[in-house]
C-alpha positions in Angstrom: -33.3 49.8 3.4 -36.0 47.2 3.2 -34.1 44.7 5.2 -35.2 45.4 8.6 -38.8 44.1 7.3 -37.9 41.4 4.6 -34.8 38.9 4.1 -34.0 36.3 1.7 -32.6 32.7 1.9 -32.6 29.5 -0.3 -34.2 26.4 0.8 -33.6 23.5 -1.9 -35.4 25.5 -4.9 -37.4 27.9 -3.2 -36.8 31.6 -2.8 -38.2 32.0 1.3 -38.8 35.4 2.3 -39.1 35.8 6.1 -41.5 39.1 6.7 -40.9 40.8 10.3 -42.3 43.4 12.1 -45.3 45.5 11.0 -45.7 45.8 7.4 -48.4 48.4 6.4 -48.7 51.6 3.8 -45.7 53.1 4.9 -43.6 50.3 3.8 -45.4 47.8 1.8 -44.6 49.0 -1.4 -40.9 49.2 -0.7 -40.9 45.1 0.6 -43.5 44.5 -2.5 -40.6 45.8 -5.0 -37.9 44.1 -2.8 -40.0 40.7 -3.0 -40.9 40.8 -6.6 -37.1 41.8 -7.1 -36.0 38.6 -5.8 -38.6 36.0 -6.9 -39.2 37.2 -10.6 -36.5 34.1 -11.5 -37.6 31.2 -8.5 -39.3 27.9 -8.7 -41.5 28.4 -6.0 -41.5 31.1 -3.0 -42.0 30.6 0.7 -43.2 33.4 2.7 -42.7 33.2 6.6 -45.1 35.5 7.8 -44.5 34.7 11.7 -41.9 37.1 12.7 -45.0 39.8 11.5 -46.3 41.9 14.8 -48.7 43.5 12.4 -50.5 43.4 8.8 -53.2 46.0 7.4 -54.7 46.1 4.6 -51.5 47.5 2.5 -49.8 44.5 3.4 -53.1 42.2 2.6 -52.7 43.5 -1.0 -49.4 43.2 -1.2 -49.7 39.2 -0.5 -52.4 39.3 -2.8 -50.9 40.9 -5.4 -48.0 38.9 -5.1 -49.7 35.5 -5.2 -51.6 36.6 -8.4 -48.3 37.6 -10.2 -46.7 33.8 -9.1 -50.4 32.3 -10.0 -50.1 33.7 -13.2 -46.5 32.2 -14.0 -47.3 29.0 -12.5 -45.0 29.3 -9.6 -46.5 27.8 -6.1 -46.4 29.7 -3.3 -46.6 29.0 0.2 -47.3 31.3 3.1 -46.2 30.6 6.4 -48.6 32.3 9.4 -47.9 29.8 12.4 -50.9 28.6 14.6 -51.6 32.3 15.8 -50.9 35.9 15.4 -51.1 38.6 13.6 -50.8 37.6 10.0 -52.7 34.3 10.2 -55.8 36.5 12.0 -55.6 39.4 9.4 -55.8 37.2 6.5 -58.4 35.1 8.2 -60.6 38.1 8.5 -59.5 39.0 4.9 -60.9 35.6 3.7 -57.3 35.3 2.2 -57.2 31.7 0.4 -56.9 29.2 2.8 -55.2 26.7 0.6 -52.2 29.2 0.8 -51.8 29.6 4.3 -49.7 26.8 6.3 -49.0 26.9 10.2 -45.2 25.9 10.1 -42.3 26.2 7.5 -41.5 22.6 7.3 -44.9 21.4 5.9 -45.1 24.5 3.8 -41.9 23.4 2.0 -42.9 19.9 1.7 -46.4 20.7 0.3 -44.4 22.5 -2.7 -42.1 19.3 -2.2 -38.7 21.1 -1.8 
């Protein structure tokens, strides 16, 4: 049921997970277990955070937790949060790690060189 907020493709060797909508405590968890689901086994993982109309704090520690799980296998991760909106200003605010966040999808996927 998760799939009006999360979908999957390939792109060379990366599992990229395009986020839509608003993701917050009434659904983070589900797209969280959908997420890890899918990128337990991949190389590296995109996240395309620009369809996303809205992020709180449930879906702040979500990103979070899922960058410290692919941190601790040594899988690089990108997050894509386009030149505005919501994402890119929640996790501004959040002081989310800037080295993480990329404005388009293209340059995401060729700084993890896919």
């Amino acid at each position: 049921m998760t799939d009006q907020w999360v979908t999957f493709s390939q792109r060379g060797i990366t599992e990229l997970v395009h986020l839509k909508g608003e993701i917050d405590l009434a659904n983070a968890n589900d797209i969280g277990r959908a997420i890890v689901a899918r990128t337990t086994e991949a190389d590296a993982v995109l996240i395309d955070l620009t369809a996303v109309s809205f992020l709180d704090s449930a879906g702040v520690r979500l990103l979070d937790f899922i960058v410290g799980d692919l941190d601790d296998r040594g899988k690089p991760i990108k997050l894509v949060v386009g030149e505005r909106g919501a994402a890119r200003m929640t996790l501004q605010l959040c002081a989310f790690r800037t080295d993480l966040l990329s404005s388009d999808l293209d340059r995401a996927a060729a700084d993890l060189n896919t």
